[in-house]
N, C-alpha and C positions, 0 to 999 in steps of 0.2 A: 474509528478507534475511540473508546469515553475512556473515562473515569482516568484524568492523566490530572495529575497536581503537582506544581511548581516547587522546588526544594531548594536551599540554599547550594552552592556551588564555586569553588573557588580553583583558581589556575596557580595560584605561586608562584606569581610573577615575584624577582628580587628585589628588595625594599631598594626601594630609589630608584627604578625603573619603569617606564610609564608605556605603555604601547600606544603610538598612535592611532588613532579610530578618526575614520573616516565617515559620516553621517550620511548614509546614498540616501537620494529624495526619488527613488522608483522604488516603491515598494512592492513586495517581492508577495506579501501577503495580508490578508481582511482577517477582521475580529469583529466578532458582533459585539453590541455596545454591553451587552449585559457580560461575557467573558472579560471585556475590557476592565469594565469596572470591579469584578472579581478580583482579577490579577494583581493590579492596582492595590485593592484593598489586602492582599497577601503579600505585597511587596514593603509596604510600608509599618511592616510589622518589623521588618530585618534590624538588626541593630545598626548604631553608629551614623554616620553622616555620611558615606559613600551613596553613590547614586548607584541604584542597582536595576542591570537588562535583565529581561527576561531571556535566556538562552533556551534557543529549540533547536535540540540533536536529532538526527537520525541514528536511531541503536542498532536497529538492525532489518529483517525480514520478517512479518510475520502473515504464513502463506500468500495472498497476493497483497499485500500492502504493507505499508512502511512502519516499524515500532520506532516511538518517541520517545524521547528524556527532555522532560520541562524543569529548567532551573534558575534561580539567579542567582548570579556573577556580577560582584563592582565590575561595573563598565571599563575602569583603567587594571580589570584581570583578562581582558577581553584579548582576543588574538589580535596583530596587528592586521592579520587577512581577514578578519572576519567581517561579514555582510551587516549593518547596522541600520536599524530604519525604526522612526517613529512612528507612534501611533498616540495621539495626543503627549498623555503626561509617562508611557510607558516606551521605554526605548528596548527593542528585541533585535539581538544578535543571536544570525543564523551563520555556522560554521562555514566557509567557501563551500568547501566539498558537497555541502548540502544544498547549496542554495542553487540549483538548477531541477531538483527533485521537491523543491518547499515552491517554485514558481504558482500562484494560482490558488495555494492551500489556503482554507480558513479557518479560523478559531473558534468554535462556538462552547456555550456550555452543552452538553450528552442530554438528551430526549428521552434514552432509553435510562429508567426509572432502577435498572440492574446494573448501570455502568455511570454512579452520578459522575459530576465533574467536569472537567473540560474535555473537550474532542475536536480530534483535527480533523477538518473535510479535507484527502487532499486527491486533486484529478489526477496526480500522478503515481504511475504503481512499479514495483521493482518489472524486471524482467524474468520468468522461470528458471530455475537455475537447470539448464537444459544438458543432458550429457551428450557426446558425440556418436550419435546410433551409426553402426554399421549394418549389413545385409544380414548378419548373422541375430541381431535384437527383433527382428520381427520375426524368427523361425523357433521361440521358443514354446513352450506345452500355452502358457498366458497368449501371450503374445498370438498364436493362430486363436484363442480361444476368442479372443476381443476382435479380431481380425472378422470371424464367422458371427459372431451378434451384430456384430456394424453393418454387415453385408445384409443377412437376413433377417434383423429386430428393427435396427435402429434408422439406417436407413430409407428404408422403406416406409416408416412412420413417420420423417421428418422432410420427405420428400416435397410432400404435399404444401410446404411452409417455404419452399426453394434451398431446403440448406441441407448440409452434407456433413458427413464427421468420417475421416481416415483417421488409420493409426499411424504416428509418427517411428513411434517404436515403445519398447517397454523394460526397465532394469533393474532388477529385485522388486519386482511387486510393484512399481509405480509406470502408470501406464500416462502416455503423452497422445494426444489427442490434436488435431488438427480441424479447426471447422472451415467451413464454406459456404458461400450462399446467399441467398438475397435477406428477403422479408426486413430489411431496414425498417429500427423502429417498434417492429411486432413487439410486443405487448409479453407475449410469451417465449420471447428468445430467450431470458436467464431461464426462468423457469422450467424450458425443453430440458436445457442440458445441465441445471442443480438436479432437477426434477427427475426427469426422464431418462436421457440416457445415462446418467449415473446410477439410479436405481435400476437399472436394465442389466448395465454391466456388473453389479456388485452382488443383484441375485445370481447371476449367468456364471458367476467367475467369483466366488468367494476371497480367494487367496488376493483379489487386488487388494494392494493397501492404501495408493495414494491415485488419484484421477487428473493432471494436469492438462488443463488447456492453452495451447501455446500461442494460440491465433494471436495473431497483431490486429485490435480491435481499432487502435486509433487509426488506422489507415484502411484506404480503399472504400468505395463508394457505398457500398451494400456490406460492411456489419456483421455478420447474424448473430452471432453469441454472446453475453456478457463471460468478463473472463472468470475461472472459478477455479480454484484451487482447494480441493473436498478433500480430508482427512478423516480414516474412518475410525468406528470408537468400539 
């Protein structure tokens, strides 16, 4: 995610009230030095004599990775649960709730030349927001449609690579996907299924709207797909 810039941010805490903050020395997350010194350079622009965090939200979902809100907050508007951690001259508070999905992230300035600014690398991705299929979500007109390319398009072409794709099920137009399989590593595993079997199934099947892969990539031995979550346009 780029082009994310820091804005000022305040809690309203009540005049005379101070929240305790607690300084953890396990940082939760890395900044490159050139981000750092950005940050830094826009923090000290803020008015007054308060010392000001950098606060980083999780907002929300946006298809498989996480949307930010970058802001500073006087440090004494800070929650009293919140996660607080330096990083030289910049002190950033990450909300609790967040702080098990920010584990790992880094901060850099955006590369991509269309999104200036700062961007967060982070290795952790929501979960799909998965509906609960019954025997009846695979028996719709879609649903046998995607069922019959997987069998005789997709399959068969992906064989040769050790990996597999069932359908989980499908509900208004978004169809859920399940991969399998080896080839750990291959080179061409995102690119099969952004690539390949998406463009398979969306010539094959017009009416899909959304492509969800639900495979759990962090785990198990053999991998095969990066996860992708394709909206069509």
């Amino acid at each position: 995610m780029g082009g994310l810039y820091p804005t000022r941010h305040g809690n309203g805490w009540p005049d005379g009230w101070l929240p305790l903050l607690t300084m953890s020395n396990n940082a939760l997350m890395n900044f490159s030095d050139e981000a750092l010194e950005r940050i830094i350079e826009i923090r000290d622009q803020e008015p007054g004599e308060d010392e000001y965090g950098l606060l980083i939200e999780i907002t929300g979902v946006q298809g498989l990775q996480f949307g930010y809100s970058l802001s500073f907050v006087p440090l004494d508007e800070a929650e009293p649960s919140d996660h607080v951690e330096r990083h030289g001259d910049l002190a950033v508070v990450i909300p609790a709730a967040d702080t098990g999905n920010m584990t790992g992230a880094r901060l850099a300035m955006s590369s991509n030349p269309m999104t200036p600014g700062l961007a967060i690398d982070n290795p952790n991705n929501p979960s799909p927001d998965i509906p609960d299929f019954d025997a009846g979500d695979l028996t719709g007109p879609i649903a046998e449609r995607v069922q019959q390319v997987l069998e005789h398009q997709v399959n068969p072409a992906i064989a040769a690579h050790g990996g597999q794709a069932s359908l989980v099920g499908e509900e208004n137009g978004v169809v859920y996907l399940q991969m399998g399989g080896g080839c750990q590593g291959c080179g061409m595993a995102a690119m099969t299924l952004r690539q390949g079997i998406e463009r398979i199934l969306r010539e094959a099947i017009p009416e899909i709207v959304e492509i969800v892969d639900i495979t759990d990539h962090q785990s198990g031995e053999n991998p095969y797909y990066a996860a992708s979550h394709a909206h069509s346009h």
